[in-house]
N, CA, C and O atoms as CSV, one atom per row, in Angstrom:
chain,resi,resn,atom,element,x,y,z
A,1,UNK,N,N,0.846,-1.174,0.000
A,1,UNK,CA,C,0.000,0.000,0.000
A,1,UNK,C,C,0.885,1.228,0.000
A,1,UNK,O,O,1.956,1.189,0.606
A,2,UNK,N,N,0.448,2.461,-0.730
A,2,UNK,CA,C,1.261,3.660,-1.211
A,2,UNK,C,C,0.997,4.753,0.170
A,2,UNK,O,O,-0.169,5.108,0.342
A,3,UNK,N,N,1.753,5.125,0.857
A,3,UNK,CA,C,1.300,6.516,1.817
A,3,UNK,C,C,0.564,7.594,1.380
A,3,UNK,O,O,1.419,8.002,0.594
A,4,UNK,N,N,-0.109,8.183,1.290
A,4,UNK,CA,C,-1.071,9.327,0.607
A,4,UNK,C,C,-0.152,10.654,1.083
A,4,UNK,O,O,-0.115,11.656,0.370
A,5,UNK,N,N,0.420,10.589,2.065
A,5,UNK,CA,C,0.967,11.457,2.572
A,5,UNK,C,C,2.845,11.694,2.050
A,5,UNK,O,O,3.363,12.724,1.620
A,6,UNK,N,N,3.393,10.548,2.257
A,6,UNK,CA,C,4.480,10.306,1.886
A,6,UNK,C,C,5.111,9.438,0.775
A,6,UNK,O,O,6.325,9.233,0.769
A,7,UNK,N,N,4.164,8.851,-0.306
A,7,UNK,CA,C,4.371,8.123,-0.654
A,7,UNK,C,C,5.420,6.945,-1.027
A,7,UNK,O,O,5.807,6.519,-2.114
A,8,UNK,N,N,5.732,6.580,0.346
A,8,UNK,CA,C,6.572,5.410,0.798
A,8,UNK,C,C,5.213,4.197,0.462
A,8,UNK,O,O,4.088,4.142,0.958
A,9,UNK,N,N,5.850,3.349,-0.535
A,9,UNK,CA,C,5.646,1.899,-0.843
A,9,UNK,C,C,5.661,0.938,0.255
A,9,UNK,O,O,6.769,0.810,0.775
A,10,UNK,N,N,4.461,0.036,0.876
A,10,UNK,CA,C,4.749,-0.463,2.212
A,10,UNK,C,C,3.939,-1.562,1.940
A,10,UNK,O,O,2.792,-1.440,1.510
A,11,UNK,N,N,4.508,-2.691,2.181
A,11,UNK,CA,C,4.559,-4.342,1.460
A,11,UNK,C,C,3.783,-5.205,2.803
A,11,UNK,O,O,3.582,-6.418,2.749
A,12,UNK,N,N,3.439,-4.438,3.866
A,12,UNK,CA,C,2.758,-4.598,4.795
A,12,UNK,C,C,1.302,-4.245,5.054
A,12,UNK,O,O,0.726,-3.288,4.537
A,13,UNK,N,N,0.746,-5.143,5.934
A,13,UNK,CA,C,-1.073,-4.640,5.828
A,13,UNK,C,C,-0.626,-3.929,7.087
A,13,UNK,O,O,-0.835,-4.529,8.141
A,14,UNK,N,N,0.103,-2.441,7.155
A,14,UNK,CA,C,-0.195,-1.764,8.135
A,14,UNK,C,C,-1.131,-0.403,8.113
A,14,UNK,O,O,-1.311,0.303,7.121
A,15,UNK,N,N,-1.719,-0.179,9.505
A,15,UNK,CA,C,-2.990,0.951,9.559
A,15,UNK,C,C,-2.027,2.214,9.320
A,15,UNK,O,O,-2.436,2.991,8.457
A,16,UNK,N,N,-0.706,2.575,9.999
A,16,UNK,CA,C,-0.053,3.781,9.512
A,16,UNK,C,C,1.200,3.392,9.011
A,16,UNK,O,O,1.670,2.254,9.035
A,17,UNK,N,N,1.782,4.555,8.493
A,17,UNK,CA,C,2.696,4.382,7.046
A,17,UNK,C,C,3.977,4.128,7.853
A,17,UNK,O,O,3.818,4.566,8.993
A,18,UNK,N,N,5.376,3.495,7.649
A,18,UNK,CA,C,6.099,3.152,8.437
A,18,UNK,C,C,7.091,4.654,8.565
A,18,UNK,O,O,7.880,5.044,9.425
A,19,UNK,N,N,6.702,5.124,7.518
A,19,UNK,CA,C,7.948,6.249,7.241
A,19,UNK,C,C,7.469,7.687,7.941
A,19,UNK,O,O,8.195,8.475,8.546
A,20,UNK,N,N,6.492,7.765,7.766
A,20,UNK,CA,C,5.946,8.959,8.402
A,20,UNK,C,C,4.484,8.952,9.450
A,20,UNK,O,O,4.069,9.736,10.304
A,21,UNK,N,N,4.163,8.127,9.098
A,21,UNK,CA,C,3.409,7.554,10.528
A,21,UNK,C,C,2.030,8.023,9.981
A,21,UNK,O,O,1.078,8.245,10.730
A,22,UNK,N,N,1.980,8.163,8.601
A,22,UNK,CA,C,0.181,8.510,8.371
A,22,UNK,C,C,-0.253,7.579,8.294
A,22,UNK,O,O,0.278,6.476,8.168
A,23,UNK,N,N,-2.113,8.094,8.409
A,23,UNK,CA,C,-2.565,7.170,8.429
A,23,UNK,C,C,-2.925,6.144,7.239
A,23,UNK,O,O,-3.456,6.915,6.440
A,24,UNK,N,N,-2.953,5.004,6.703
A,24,UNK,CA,C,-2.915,4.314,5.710
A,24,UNK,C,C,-4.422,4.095,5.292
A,24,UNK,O,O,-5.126,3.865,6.275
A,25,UNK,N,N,-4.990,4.104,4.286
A,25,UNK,CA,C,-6.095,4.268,3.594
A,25,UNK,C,C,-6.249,2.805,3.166
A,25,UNK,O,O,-5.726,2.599,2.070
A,26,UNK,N,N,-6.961,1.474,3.861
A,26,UNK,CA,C,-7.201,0.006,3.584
A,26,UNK,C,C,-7.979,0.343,1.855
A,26,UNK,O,O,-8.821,1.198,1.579
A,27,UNK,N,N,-7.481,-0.427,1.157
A,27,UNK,CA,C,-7.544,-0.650,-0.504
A,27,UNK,C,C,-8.016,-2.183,-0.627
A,27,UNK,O,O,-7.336,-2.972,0.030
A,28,UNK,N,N,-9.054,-2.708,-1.353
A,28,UNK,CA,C,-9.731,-3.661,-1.484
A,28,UNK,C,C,-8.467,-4.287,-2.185
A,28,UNK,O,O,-7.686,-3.728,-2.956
A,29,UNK,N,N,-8.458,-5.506,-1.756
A,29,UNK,CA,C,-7.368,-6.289,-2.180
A,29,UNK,C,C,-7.675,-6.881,-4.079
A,29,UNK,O,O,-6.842,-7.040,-4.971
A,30,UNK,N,N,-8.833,-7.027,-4.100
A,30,UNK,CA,C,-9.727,-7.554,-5.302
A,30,UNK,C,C,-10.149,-6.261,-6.324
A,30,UNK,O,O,-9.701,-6.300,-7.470
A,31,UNK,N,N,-10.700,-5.527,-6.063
A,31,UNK,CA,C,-11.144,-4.167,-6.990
A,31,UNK,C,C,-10.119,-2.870,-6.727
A,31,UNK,O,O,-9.984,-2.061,-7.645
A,32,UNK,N,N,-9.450,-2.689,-5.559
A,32,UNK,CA,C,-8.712,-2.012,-5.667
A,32,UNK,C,C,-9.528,-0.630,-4.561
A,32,UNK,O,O,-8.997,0.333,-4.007
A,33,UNK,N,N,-10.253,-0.855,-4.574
A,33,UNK,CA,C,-11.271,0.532,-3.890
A,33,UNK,C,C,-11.588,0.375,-2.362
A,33,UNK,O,O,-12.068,-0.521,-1.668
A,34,UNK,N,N,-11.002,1.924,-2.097
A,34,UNK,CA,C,-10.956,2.538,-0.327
A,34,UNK,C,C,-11.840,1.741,0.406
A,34,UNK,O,O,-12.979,2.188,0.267
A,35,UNK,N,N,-11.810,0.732,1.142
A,35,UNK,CA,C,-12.536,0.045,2.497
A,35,UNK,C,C,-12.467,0.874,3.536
A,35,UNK,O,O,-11.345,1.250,3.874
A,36,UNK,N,N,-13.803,1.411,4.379
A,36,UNK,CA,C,-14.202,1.593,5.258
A,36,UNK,C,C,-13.098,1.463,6.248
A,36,UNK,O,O,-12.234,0.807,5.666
A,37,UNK,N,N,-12.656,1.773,7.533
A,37,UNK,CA,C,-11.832,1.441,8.868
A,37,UNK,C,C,-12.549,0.275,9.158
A,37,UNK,O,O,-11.907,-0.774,9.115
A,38,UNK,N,N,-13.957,0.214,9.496
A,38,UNK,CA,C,-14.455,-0.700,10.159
A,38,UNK,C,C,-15.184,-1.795,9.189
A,38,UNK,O,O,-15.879,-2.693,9.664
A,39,UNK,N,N,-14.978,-1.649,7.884
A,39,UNK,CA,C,-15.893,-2.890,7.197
A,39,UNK,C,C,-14.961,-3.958,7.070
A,39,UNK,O,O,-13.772,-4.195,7.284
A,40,UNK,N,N,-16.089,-4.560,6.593
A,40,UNK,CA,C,-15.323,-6.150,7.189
A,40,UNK,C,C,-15.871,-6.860,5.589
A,40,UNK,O,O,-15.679,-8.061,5.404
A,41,UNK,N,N,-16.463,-6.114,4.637
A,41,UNK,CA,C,-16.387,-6.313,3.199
A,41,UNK,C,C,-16.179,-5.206,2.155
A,41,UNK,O,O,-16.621,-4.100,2.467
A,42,UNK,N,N,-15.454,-5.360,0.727
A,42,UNK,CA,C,-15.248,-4.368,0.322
A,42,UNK,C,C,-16.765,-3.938,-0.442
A,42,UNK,O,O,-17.220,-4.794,-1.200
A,43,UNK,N,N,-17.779,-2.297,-0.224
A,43,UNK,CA,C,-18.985,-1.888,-1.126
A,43,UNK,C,C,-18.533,-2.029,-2.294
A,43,UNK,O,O,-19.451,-1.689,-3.039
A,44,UNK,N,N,-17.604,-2.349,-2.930
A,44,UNK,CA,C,-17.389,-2.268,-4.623
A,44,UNK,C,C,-17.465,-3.546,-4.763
A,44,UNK,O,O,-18.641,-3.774,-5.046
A,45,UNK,N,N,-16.800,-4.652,-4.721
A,45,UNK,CA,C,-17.193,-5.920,-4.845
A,45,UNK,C,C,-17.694,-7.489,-3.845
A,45,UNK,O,O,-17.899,-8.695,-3.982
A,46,UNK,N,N,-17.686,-6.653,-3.069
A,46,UNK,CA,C,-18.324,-7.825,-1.861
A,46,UNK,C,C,-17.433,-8.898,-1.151
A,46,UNK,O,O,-17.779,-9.742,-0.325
A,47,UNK,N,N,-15.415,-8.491,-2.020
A,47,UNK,CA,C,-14.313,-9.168,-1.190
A,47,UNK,C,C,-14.589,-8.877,0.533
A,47,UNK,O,O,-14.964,-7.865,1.126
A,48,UNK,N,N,-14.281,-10.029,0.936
A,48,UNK,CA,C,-13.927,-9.641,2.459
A,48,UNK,C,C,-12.907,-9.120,3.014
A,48,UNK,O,O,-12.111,-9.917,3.511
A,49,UNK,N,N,-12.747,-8.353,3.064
A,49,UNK,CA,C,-11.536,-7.161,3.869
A,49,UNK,C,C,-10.560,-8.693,4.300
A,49,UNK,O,O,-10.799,-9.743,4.896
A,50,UNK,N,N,-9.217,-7.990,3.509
A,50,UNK,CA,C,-7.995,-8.951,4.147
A,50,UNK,C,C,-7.715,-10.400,3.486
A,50,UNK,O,O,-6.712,-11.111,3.440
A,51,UNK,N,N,-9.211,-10.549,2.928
A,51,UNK,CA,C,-9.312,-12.134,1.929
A,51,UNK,C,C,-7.521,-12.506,1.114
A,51,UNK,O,O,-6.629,-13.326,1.334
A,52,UNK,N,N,-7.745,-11.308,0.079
A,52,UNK,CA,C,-6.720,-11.445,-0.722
A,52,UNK,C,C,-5.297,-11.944,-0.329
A,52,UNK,O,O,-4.694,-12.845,-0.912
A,53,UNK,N,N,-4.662,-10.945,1.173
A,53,UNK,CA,C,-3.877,-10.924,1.522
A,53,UNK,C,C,-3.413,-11.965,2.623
A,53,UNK,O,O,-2.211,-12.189,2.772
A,54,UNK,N,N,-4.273,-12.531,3.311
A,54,UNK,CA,C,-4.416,-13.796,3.891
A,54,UNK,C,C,-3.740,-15.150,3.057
A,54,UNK,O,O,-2.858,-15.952,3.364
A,55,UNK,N,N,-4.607,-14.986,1.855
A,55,UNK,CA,C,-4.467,-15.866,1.078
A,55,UNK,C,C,-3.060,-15.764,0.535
A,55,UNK,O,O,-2.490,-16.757,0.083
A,56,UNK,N,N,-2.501,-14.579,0.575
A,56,UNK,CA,C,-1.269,-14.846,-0.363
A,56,UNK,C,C,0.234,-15.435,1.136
A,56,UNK,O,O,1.279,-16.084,1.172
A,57,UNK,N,N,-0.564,-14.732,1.977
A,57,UNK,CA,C,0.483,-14.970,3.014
A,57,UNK,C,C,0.252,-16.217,3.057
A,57,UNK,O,O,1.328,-16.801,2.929
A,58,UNK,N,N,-0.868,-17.165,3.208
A,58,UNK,CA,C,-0.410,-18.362,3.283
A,58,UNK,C,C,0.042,-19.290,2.388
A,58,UNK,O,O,0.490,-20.408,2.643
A,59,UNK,N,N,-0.122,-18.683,1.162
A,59,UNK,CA,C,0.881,-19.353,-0.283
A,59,UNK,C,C,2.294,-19.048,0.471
A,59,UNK,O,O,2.670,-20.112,0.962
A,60,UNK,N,N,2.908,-18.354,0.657
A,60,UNK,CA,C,4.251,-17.790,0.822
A,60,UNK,C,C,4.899,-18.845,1.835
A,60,UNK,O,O,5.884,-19.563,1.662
A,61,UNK,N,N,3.776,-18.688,3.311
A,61,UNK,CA,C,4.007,-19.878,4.125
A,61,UNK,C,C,4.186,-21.235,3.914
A,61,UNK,O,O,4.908,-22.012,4.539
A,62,UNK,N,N,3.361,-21.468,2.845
A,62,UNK,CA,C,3.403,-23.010,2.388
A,62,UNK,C,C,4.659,-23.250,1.122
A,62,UNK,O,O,4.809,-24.388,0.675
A,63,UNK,N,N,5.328,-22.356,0.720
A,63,UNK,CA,C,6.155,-22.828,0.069
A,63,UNK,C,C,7.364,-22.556,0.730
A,63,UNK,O,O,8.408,-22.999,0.253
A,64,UNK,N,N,7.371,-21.909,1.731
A,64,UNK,CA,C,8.867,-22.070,2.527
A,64,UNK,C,C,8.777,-23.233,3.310
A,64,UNK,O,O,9.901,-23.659,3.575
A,65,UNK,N,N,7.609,-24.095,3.913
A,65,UNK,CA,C,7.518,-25.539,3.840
A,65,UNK,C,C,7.892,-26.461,3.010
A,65,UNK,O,O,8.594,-27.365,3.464
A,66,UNK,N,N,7.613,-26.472,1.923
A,66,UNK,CA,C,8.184,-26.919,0.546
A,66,UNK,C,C,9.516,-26.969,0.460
A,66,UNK,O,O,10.222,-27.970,0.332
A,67,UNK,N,N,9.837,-25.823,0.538
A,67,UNK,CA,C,11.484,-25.517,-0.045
A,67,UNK,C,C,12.375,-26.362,1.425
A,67,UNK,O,O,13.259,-27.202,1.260
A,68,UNK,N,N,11.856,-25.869,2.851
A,68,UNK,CA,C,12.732,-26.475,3.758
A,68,UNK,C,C,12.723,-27.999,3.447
A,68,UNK,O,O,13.674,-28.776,3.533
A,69,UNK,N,N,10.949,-28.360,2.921
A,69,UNK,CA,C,10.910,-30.334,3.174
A,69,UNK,C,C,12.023,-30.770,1.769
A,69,UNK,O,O,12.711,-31.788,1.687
A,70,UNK,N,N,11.958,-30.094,1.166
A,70,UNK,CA,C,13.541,-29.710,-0.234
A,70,UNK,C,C,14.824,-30.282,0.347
A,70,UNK,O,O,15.446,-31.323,0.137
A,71,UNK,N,N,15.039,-29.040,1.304
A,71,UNK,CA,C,16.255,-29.105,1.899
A,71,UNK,C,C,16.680,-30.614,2.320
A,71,UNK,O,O,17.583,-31.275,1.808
A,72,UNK,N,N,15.648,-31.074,3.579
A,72,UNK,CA,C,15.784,-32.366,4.141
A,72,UNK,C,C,15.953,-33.356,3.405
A,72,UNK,O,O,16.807,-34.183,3.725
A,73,UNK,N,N,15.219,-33.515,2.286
A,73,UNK,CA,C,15.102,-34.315,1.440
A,73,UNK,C,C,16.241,-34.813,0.545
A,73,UNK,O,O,16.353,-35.908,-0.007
A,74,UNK,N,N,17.341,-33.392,0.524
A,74,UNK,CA,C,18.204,-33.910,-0.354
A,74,UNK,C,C,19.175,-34.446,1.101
A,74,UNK,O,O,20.291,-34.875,0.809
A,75,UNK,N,N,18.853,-34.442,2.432
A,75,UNK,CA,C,20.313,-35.288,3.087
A,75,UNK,C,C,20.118,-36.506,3.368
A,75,UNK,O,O,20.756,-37.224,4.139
A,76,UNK,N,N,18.912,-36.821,2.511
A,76,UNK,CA,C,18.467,-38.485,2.398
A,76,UNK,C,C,19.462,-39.201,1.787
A,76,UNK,O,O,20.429,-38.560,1.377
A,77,UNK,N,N,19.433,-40.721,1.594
A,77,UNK,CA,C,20.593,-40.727,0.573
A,77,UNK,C,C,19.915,-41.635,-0.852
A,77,UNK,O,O,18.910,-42.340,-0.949
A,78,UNK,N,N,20.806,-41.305,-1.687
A,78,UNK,CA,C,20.478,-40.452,-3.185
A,78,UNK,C,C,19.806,-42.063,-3.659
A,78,UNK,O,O,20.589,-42.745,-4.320
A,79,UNK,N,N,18.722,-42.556,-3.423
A,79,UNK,CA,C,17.529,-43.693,-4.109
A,79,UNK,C,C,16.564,-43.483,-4.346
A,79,UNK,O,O,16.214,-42.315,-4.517
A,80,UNK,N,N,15.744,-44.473,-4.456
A,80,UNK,CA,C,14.323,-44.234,-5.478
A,80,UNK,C,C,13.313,-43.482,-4.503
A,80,UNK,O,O,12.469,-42.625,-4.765
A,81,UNK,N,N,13.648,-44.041,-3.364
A,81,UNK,CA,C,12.382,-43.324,-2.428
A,81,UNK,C,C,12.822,-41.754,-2.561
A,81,UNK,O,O,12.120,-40.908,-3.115
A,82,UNK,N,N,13.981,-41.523,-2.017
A,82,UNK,CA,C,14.245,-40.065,-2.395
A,82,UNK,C,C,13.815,-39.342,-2.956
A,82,UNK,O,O,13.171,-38.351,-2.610
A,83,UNK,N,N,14.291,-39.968,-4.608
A,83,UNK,CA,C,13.749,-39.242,-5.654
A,83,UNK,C,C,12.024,-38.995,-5.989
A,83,UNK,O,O,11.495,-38.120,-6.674
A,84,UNK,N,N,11.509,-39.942,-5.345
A,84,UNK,CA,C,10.219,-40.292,-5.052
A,84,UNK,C,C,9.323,-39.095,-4.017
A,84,UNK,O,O,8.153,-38.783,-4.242
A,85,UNK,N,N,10.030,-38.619,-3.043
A,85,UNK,CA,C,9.274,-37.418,-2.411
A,85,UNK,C,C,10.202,-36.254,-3.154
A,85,UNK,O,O,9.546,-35.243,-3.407
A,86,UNK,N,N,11.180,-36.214,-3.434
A,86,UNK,CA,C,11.445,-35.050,-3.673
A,86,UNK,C,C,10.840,-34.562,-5.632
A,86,UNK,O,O,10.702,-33.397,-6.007
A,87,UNK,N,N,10.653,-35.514,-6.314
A,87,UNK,CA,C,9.033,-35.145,-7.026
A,87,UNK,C,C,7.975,-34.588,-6.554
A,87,UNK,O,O,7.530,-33.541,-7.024
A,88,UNK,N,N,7.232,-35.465,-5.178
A,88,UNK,CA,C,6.196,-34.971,-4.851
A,88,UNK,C,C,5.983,-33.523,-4.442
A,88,UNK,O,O,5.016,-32.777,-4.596
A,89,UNK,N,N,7.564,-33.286,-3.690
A,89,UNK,CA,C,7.478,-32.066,-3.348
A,89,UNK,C,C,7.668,-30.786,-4.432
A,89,UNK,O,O,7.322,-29.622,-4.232
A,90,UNK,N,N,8.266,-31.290,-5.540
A,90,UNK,CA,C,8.342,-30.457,-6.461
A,90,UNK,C,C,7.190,-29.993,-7.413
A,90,UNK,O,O,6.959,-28.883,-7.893
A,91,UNK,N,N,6.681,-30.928,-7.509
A,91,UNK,CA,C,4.963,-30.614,-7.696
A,91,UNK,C,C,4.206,-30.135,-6.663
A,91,UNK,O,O,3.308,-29.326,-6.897
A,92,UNK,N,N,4.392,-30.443,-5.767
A,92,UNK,CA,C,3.805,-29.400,-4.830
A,92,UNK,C,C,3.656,-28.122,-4.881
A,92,UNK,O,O,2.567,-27.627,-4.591
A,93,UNK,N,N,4.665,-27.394,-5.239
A,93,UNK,CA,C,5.711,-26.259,-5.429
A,93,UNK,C,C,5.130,-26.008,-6.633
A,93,UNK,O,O,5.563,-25.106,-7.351
C-alpha cells in the first residue's frame, strides 16, 4: 500500500505508514477501492476485507515448507524413495 501522505511503498497490511506515521487508507485487495476502517467487506465488490492478503500470506508460508521439506530431502541418501518425495514435493511447489 502507497502513503497518501508520503508516498513510501509499504509491502505490509499496516494501519499507519512506516515512514511517516500517516494514516494508511485500507484498498480492497480484489477491486482495488478505499474500504471503510471498520468494514469487514469491500462496497465495490463484496471481497472480504484482508481475503486477498491472507491468502497470499499463506501461499508464501506453504512454500517455505516446501522448499525447507527440499532441503531435508536432499540429506536423504540419493535412491528411489528419495527421488520419489522429492518429485512430490516439487509438484507441490
Amino acid at each position: 500500500m502507497q502513503c497518501p501522505t508520503c508516498d513510501h511503498d509499504s509491502r505490509s497490511p499496516a494501519k499507519f505508514c512506516p515512514e511517516c506515521g500517516a494514516r494508511l487508507l485500507q484498498a480492497c485487495g480484489q477491486c482495488g477501492a478505499v474500504l471503510p476502517e471498520t468494514g469487514k467487506f469491500c462496497s465495490e465488490c463484496g471481497t472480504r476485507a484482508g481475503e486477498r492478503e491472507t491468502q497470499r500470506s499463506a501461499n508464501l508460508e506453504a512454500i517455505n515448507h516446501f522448499q525447507r521439506a527440499l532441503q531435508i530431502t536432499l540429506e536423504m541418501p540419493d535412491d528411489i524413495e528419495r527421488a520419489e518425495h522429492e518429485l512430490q514435493l516439487q509438484i507441490g511447489l
